[in-house]
C-alpha positions as CSV (number, residue, x, y, z in Angstrom):
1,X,-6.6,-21.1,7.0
2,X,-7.3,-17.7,8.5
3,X,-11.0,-16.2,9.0
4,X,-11.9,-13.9,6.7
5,X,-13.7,-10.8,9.1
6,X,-15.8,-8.5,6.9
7,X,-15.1,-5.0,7.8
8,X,-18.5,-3.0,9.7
9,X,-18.9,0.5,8.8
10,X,-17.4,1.5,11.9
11,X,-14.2,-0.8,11.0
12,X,-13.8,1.1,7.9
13,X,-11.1,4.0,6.9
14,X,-12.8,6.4,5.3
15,X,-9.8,8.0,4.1
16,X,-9.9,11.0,6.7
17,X,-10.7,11.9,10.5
18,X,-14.1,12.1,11.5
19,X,-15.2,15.7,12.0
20,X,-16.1,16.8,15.8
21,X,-18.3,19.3,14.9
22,X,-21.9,18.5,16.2
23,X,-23.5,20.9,13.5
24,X,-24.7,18.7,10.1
25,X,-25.1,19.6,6.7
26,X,-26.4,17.9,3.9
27,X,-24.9,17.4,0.4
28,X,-25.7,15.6,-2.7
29,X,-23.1,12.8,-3.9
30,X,-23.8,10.7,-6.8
31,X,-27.7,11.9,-6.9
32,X,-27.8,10.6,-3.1
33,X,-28.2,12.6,-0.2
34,X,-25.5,12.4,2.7
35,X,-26.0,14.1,5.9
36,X,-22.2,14.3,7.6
37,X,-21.0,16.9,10.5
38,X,-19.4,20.4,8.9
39,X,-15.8,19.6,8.8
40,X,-16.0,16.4,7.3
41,X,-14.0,16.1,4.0
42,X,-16.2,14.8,0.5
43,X,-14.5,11.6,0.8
44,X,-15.6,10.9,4.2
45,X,-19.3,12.1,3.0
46,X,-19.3,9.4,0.4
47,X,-17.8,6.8,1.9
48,X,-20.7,7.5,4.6
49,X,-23.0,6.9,2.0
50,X,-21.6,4.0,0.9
51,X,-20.1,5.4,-2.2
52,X,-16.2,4.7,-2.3
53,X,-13.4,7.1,-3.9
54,X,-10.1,5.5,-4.9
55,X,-7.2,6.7,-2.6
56,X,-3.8,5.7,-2.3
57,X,-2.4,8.8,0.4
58,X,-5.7,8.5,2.6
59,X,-6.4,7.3,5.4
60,X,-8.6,8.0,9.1
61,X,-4.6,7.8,11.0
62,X,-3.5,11.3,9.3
63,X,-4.5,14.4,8.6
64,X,-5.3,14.7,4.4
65,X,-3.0,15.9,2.3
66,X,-4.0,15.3,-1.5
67,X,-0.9,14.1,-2.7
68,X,-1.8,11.2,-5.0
69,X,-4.5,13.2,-6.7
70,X,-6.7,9.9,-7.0
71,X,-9.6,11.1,-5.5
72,X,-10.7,13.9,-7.5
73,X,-14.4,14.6,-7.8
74,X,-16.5,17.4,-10.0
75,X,-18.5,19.6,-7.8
76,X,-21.1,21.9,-9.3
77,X,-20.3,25.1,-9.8
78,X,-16.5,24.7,-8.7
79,X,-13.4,25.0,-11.4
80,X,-11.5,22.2,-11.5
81,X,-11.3,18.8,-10.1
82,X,-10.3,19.1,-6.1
83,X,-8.9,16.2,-3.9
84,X,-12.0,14.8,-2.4
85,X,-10.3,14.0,1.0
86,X,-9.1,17.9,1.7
87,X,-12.3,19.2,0.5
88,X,-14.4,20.1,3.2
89,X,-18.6,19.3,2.7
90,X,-21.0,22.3,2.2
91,X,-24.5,22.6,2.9
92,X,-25.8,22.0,-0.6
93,X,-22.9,20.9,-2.6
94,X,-23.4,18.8,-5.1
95,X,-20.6,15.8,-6.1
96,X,-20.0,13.7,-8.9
97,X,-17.4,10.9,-8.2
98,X,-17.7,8.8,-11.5
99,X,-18.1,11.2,-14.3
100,X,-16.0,10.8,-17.9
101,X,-13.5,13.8,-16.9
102,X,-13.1,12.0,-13.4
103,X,-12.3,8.8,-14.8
104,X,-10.0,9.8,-17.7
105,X,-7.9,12.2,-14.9
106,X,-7.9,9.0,-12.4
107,X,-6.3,6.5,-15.1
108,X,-3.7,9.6,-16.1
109,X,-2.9,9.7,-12.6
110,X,-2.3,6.2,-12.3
111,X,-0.8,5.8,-15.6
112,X,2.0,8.2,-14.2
113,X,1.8,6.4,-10.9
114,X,3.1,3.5,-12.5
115,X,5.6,4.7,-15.4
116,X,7.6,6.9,-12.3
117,X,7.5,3.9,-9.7
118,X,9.2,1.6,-12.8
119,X,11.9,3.5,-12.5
120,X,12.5,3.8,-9.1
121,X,12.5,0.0,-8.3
């Protein structure tokens, strides 16, 4: 039987590259503070604060692309619904990850996910 070995924090892909930048700004996600470095994207910010995002094209070994669309998030005062991992964090932005319009946009996107890939197997 293999040994189960949970993940640290600093084992974890957080769906994008860690920002260089040594200047930090602080954000809201989910009603919780996050202090990241400028540069890092809104998924890294919440995964930093312990808050996951789904993602399926994501990951630290790539630059983000946004393909899959399954991280979306709301941000206040923002149209639309970006692609948490190529949004860069602002000082003051304000994130919702889990609200109704999220969630019904995350199960069209997989709903498609799965009634395309049917097909292609």
């Amino acid at each position: 039987m293999k040994d189960f070995i949970i993940p640290t924090r600093s084992d974890m892909d957080m769906g994008t590259p860690r920002s260089k930048s040594t200047t930090m700004v602080t954000l809201t996600v989910d009603g919780f503070n996050v202090t990241v470095p400028e540069g890092s994207s809104v998924m890294r910010a919440s995964a930093e604060a312990g808050i996951a995002v789904p993602k399926l094209c994501a990951t630290d070994s790539v630059k983000a692309f946004g393909s899959c669309r399954l991280c979306v998030v709301e941000i206040e005062g923002r149209r639309g619904t970006p692609a948490s991992c190529t949004t860069p964090v602002l000082a003051g932005m304000v994130v919702k990850t889990q609200s109704p319009k999220v969630k019904k946009i995350r199960k069209g996107v997989m709903e498609f996910t799965f009634q395309t890939t049917r097909w292609i197997v």
